[in-house]
C-alpha positions in Angstrom: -13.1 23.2 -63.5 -16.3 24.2 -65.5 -19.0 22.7 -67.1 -21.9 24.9 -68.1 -24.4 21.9 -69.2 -24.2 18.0 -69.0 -22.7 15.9 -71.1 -24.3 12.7 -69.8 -27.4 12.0 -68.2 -26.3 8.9 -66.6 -23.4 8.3 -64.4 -22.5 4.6 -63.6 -19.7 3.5 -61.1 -19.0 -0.3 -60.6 -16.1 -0.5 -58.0 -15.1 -4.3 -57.7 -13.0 -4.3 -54.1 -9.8 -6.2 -54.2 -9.5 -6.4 -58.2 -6.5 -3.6 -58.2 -5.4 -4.2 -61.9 -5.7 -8.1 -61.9 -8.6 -7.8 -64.5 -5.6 -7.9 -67.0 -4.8 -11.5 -65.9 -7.9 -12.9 -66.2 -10.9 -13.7 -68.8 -13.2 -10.8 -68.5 -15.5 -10.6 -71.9 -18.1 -8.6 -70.7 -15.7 -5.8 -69.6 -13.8 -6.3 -73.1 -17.1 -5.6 -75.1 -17.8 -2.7 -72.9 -14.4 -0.9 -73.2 -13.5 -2.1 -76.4 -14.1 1.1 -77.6 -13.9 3.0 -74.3 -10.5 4.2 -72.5 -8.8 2.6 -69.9 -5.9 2.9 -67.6 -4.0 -0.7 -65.7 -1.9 1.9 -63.8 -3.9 4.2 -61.5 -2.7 5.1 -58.6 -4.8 4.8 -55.4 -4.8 5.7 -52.2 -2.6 5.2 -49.5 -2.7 3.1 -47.1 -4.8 0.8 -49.1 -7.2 0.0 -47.4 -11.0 -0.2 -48.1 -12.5 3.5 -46.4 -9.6 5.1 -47.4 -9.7 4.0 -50.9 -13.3 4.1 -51.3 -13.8 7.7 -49.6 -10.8 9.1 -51.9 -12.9 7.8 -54.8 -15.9 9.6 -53.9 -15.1 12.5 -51.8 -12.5 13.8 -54.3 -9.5 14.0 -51.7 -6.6 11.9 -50.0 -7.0 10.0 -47.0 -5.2 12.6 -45.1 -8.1 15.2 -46.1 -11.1 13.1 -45.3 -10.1 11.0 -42.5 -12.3 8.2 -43.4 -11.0 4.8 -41.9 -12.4 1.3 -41.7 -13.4 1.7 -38.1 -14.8 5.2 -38.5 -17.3 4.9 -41.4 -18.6 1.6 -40.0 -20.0 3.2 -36.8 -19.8 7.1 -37.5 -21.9 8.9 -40.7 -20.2 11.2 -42.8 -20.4 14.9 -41.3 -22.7 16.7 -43.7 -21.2 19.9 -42.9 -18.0 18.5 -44.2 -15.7 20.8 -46.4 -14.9 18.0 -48.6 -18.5 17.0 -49.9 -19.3 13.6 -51.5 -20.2 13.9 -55.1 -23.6 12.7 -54.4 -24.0 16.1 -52.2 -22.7 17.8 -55.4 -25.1 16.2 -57.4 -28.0 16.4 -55.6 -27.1 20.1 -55.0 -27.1 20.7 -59.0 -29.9 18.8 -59.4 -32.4 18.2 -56.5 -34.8 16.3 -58.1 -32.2 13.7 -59.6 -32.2 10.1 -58.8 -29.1 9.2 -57.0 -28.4 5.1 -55.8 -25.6 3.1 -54.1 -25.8 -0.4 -53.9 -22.9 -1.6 -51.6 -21.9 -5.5 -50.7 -20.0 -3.5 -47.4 -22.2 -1.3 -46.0 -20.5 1.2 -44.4 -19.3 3.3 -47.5 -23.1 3.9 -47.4 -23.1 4.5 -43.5 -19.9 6.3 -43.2 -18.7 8.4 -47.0 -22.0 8.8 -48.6 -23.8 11.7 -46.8 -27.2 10.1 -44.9 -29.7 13.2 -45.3 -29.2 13.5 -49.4 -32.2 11.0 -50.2 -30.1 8.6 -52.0 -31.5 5.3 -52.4 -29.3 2.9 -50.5 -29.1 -1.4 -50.4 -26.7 -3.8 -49.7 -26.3 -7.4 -49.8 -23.9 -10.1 -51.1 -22.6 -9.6 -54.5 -25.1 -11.7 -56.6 -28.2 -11.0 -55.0 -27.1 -7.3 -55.0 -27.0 -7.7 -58.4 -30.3 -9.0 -59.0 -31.6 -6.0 -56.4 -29.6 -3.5 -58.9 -31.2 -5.0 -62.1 -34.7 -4.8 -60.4 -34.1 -1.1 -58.8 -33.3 -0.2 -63.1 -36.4 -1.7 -64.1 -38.3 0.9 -63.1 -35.7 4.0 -61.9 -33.7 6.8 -64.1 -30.6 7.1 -61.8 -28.4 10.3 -62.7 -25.7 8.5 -60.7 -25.2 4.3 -59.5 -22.7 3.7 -57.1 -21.8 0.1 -57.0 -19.3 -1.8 -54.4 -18.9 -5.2 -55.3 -16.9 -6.6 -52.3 -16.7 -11.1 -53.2 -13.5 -10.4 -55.3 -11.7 -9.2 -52.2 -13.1 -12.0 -49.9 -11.0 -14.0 -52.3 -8.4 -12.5 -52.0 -8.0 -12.5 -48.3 -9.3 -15.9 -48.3 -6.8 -17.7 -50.8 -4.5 -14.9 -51.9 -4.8 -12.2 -54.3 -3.5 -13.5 -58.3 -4.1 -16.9 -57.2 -6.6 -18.7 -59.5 -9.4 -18.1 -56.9 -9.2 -14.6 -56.4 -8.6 -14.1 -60.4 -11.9 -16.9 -61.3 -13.9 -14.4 -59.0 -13.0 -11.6 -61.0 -14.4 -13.7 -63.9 -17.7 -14.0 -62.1 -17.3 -10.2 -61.0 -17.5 -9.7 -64.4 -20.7 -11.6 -65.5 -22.3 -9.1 -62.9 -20.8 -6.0 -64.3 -22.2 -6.7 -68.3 -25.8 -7.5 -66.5 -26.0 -3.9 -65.4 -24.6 -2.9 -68.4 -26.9 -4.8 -70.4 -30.1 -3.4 -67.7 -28.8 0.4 -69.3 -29.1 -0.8 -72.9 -32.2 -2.5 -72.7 -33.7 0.8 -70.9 -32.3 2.8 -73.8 -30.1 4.9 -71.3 -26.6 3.8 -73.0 -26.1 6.6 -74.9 -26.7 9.0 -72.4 -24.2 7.1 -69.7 -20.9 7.2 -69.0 -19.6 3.5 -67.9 -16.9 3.4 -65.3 -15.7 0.3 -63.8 -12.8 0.2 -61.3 -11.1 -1.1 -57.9 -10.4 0.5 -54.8 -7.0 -1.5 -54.0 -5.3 -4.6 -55.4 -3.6 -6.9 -52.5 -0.3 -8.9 -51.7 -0.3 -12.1 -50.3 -3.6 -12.6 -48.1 -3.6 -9.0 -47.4 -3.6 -5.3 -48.5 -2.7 -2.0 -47.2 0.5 -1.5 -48.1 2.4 0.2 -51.0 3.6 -2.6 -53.2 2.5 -2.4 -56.8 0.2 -5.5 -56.6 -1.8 -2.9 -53.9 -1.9 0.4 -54.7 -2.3 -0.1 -58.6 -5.8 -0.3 -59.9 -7.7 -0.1 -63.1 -9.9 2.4 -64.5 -12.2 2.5 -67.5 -14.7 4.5 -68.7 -16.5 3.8 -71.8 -19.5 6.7 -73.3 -20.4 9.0 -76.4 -17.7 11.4 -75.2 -14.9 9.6 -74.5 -11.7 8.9 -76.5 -10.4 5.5 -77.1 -7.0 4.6 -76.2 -4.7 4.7 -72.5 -6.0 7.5 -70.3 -3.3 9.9 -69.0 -2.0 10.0 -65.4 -5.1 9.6 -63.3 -5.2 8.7 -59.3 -8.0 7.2 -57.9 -9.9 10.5 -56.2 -10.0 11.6 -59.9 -13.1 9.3 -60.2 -14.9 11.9 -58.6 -13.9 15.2 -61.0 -14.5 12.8 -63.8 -18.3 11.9 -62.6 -19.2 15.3 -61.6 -18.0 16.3 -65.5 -19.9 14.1 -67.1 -23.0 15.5 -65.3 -22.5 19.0 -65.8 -21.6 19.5 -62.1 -19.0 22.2 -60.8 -16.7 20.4 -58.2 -15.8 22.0 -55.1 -12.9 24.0 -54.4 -11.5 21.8 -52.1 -11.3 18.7 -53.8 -7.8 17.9 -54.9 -9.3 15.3 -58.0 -9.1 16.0 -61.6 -10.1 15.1 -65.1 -7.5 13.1 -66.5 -5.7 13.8 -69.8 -7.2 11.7 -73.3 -10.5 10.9 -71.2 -13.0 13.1 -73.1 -12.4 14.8 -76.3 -12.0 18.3 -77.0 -11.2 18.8 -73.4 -7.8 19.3 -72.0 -6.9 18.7 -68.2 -5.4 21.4 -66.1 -2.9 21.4 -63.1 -4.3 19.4 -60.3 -5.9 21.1 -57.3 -3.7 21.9 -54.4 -5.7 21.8 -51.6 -5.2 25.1 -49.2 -5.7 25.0 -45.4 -8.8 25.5 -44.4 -9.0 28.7 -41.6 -9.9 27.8 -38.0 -13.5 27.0 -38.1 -13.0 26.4 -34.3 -13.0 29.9 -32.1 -11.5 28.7 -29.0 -8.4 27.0 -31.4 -6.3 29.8 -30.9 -7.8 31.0 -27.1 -4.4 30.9 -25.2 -3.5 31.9 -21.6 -6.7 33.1 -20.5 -7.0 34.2 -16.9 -8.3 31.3 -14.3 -11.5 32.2 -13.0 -12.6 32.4 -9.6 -13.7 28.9 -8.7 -12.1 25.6 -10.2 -13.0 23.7 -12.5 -13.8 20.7 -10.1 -16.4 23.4 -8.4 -18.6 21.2 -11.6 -17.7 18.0 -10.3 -19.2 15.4 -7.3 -16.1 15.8 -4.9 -16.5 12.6 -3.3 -15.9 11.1 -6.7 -13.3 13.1 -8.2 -9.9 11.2 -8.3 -7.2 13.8 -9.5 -7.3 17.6 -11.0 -3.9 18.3 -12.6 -4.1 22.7 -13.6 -0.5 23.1 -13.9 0.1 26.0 -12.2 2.9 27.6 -11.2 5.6 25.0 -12.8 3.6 22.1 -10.6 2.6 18.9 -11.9 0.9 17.6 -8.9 -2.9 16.9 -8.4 -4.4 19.8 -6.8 -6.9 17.9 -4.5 -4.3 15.9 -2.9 -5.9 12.6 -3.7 -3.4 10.8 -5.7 0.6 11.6 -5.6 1.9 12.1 -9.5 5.3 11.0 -10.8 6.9 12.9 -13.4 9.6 11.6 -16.1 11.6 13.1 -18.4 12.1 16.7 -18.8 9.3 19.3 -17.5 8.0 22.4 -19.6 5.3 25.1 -18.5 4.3 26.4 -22.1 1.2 29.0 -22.2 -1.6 27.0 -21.5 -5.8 27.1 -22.1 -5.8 28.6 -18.9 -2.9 29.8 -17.7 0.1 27.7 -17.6 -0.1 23.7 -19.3 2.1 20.8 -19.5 4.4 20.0 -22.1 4.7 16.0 -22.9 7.4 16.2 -25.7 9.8 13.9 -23.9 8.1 12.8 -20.4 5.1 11.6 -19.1 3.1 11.9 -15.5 1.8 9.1 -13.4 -1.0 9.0 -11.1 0.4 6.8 -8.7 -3.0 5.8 -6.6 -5.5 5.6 -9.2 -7.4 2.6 -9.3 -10.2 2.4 -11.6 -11.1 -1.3 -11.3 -14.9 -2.2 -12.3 -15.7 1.8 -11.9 -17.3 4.6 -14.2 -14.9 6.8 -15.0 -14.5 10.2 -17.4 -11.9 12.4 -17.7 -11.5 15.7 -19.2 -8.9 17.8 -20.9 -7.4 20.6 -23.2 -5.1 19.1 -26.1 -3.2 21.1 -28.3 -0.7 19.6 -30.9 1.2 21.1 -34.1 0.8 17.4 -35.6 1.3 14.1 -34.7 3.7 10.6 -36.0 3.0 7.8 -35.4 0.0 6.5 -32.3 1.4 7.7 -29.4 -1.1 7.5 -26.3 -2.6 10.4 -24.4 -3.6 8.5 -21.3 -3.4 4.6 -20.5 -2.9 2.0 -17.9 -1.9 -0.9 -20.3 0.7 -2.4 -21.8 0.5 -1.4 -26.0 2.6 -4.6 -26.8 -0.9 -6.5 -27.5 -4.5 -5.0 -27.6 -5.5 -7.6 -25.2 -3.0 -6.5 -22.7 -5.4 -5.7 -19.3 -6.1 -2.1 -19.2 -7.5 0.8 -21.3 -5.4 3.1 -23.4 -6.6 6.5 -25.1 -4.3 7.1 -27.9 -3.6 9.3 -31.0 -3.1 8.8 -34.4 -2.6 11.6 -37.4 -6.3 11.9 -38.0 -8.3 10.1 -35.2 -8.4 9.4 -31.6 -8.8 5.9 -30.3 -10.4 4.5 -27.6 -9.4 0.9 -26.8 -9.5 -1.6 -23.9 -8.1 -5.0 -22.9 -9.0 -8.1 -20.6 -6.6 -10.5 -21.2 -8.9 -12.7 -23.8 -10.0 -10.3 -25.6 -9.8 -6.7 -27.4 -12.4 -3.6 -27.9 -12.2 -0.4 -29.4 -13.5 2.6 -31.5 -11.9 5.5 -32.7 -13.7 9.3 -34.4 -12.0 11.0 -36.4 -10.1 14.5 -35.6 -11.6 17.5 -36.1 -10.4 19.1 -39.5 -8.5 22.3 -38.0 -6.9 20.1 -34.5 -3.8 21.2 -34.9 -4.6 25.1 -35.1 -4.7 25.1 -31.2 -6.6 24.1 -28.2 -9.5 21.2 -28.5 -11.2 19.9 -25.5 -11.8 16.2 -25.2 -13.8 14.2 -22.8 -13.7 10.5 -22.5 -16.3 8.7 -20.6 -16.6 4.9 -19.2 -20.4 4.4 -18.1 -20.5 0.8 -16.3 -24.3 0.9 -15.3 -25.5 1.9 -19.1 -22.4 0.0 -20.9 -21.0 2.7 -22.9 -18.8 4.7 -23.6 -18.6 8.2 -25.6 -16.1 10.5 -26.7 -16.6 14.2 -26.8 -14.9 16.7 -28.9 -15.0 20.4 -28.3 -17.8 19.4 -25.9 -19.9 17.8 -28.5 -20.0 14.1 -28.6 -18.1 12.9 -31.0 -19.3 9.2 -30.5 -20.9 7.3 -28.1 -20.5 3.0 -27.8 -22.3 0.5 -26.4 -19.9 -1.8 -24.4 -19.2 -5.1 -25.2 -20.6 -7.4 -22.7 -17.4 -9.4 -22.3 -16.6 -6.4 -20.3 -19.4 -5.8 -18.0 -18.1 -7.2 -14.8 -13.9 -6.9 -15.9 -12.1 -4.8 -13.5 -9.7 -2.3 -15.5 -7.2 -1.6 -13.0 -4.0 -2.8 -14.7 0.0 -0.7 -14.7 0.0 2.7 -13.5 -2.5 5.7 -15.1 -0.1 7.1 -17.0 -0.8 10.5 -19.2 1.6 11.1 -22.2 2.6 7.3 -22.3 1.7 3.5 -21.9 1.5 1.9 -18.7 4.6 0.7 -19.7 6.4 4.3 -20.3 8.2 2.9 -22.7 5.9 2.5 -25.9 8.4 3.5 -28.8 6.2 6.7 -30.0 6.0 10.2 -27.4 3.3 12.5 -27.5 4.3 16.1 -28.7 1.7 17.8 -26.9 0.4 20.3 -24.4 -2.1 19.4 -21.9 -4.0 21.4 -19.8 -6.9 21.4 -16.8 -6.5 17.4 -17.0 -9.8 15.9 -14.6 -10.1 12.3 -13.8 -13.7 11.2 -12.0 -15.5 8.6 -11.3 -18.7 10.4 -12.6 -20.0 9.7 -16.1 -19.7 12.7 -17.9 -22.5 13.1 -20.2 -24.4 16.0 -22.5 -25.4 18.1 -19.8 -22.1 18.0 -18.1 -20.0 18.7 -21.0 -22.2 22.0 -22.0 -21.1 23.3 -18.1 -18.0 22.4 -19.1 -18.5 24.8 -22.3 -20.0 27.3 -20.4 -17.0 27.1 -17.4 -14.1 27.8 -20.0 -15.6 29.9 -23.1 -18.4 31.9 -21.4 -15.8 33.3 -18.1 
């Protein structure tokens, strides 16, 4: 899609979280002045699951869930990468126009943290809906934003709280809507009306207390837009990541190739939509992705590693599962395969799993490191654990898999903690290398991908002094060896210490396995 000039100067999106397309069921006057003559749509489709990050990053990143990867967990403790293929449209916009001001004012924080770009000079504050409100209407007093982002988050608090459609959550929406003809009212008494396209909208609707599922009352949402150019009347088929095409049209603004949004039909006139985008695979950005086999050099890997402290080194060598060092015996079930390997031979985990029947980690440090590779993964299974899986605060840790992130999560019987990074975007063109740490004397933990870390936590201090020795270390399963997902994988040069292994460490690592 092309636009050679703008059409607006003023961009304004007002998401109201939790609203799906209950606005229809409830008194909303300021948004029926605004759209009267506007164009609106009570059937969009958003994302799935539907849940906030999902919803939210589809909306302004211009691709599904299964592109950007963005989860609740991951944008509330991990920025956006600003390398990312899939660009916000903020990074658009500023790129078109780097003097522009850009804004997001956000009731949950983390779209701000963790979808929005954080080196794109975007002027950024959150609080509770009203005040945020009054913060917005100041901020206009005296700024020209080219685009306002909006999260208004109360309505969905409402919905959790009493149930979504029940008189609360719809009288919220009421109040939701007093906010949204303030702003609207800030842009007309500026003089920017004319120049702005209006958009209000909802990331998700909800069932019951809750919301992530595929029922109608959830993944149906409204959308209206209401400007100079647009056509009154029902918009054509739109999904939600369409918000994005639409904002960077309106602007003038070229969207990327790899954004999988459009302009809907009977949005603008004189403008027809096209077929939507189908996004293409990306090529391996990664070199050592599709490095298979390579000879094992002269000295092991555990030639990097305190000896004293090193509890197992599994190579798989020569059709043999066992720990090299002799330290711990290993159990295999299910069936064994010997596929190529990152070095040599790996381990195939397709329908068994390994245990390492003397490791004890109890109130230790511990890291270990590994080659992963994976044509695709269903479901969570786990790539190493020592817990139980039927409850998160089952005693024990567990390092498991999901589609599009890793998760890192641990149990003490009370209680559960966790975090999870997302995948890198070509992980199932070959061979990554992940290392997982457990630092006890700093409380943290870190996760490193492709010997970069990927994330690094500080520990909750519920677990300073809890000892994690639980069921047998098992690799390619539970504790249990019976949790209902297996991991379709191959696994290669598999470590366990009781070392912390930090930057320094992980670039020998690099330098061990790419540089030989």
């Amino acid at each position: 899609m092309k636009n050679n000039g703008y059409i607006y100067k003023h961009v304004v999106v007002l998401g109201v979280d939790g609203a799906g397309n209950f606005f229809s069921k409830t008194d909303t006057p300021n948004m029926d002045r605004i759209f009267a003559n506007g164009a609106t749509n009570y059937n969009v489709l958003t994302s799935i699951p539907t849940i906030s990050a999902e919803c939210w990053g589809s909306m302004l990143l211009g691709v599904t869930p299964e592109v950007h990867r963005r989860t609740n967990g991951i944008v509330s403790s991990i920025p956006y990468d600003t390398d990312s293929p899939f660009p916000s449209l903020f990074r658009e916009i500023r790129a078109a126009y780097p003097d522009a001001e850009l804004a997001s004012f956000c009731c949950w924080n983390p779209i701000n943290y963790g979808i929005i770009e954080n080196d794109l000079g975007v002027y950024e504050d959150t609080a509770g809906d009203d005040e945020l409100t009054d913060k917005i209407c100041a901020y206009l007093e005296d700024h020209d934003p080219a685009m306002l982002f909006v999260q208004f988050d109360w309505v969905d608090g409402a919905g959790h709280g009493h149930g979504y459609g029940t008189k609360e959550h719809l009288d919220r929406i009421t109040v939701t809507d007093g906010l949204i003809g303030r702003i609207h009212d800030m842009y007309v008494k500026r003089g920017f009306i004319d120049d702005t396209l209006f958009i209000v909208t909802a990331d998700h609707g909800g069932f019951g207390h809750s919301h992530g599922g595929t029922t109608d009352e959830e993944k149906i949402v409204f959308w209206g837009a209401a400007g100079k150019t647009v056509k009154p009347g029902t918009i054509g088929d739109m999904v939600i990541r369409d918000n994005a095409a639409v904002c960077l049209y309106a602007l003038g603004v070229e969207q990327p190739a790899t954004w999988t949004a459009r302009v809907p039909d009977n949005l603008f006139a004189d403008f027809t939509d096209g077929e939507r985008p189908v996004f293409t695979k990306l090529p391996v950005v990664t070199a050592h992705r599709t490095t298979d086999a390579k000879s094992l050099p002269a000295q092991p890997v555990t030639s990097l590693f305190d000896a004293e402290k090193l509890c197992a080194y599994l190579p798989f060598e020569n059709t043999d599962y066992s720990d090299a060092l002799c330290k711990t015996p290993v159990t295999a079930y299910g069936k064994q395969y010997y596929p190529n390997g990152f070095l040599g031979t790996g381990y195939k985990l397709d329908d068994g799993c390994l245990t390492l029947d003397a490791v004890e980690v109890g109130g230790d440090s511990f890291s270990a490191s590994f080659w992963f590779k994976t044509g695709g993964i269903a479901g969570d299974p786990s790539i190493f654990a020592n817990k139980d899986r039927a409850s998160g605060k089952n005693p024990g840790f567990c390092f498991f898999i999901r589609p599009h992130l890793l998760r890192l999560s641990f149990g003490w019987g009370e209680d559960d903690w966790g975090y999870e990074v997302p995948l890198p975007m070509d992980y199932t063109d070959g061979w990554m290398h992940i290392i997982v740490s457990f630092d006890r004397e700093k409380q943290e933990s870190a996760i490193y991908l492709d010997f970069k870390c990927a994330a690094r936590r500080p520990l909750p201090a519920a677990l300073k002094d809890v000892s994690l020795s639980a069921l047998p270390f098992t690799v390619g399963q539970d504790g249990t060896r019976a949790h209902p997902t297996q991991l379709s994988a191959v696994i290669d040069e598999f470590v366990l210490t009781k070392e912390v292994i930090d930057d320094d460490r992980a670039a020998a690592l690099l330098a061990y396995y790419l540089d030989n």
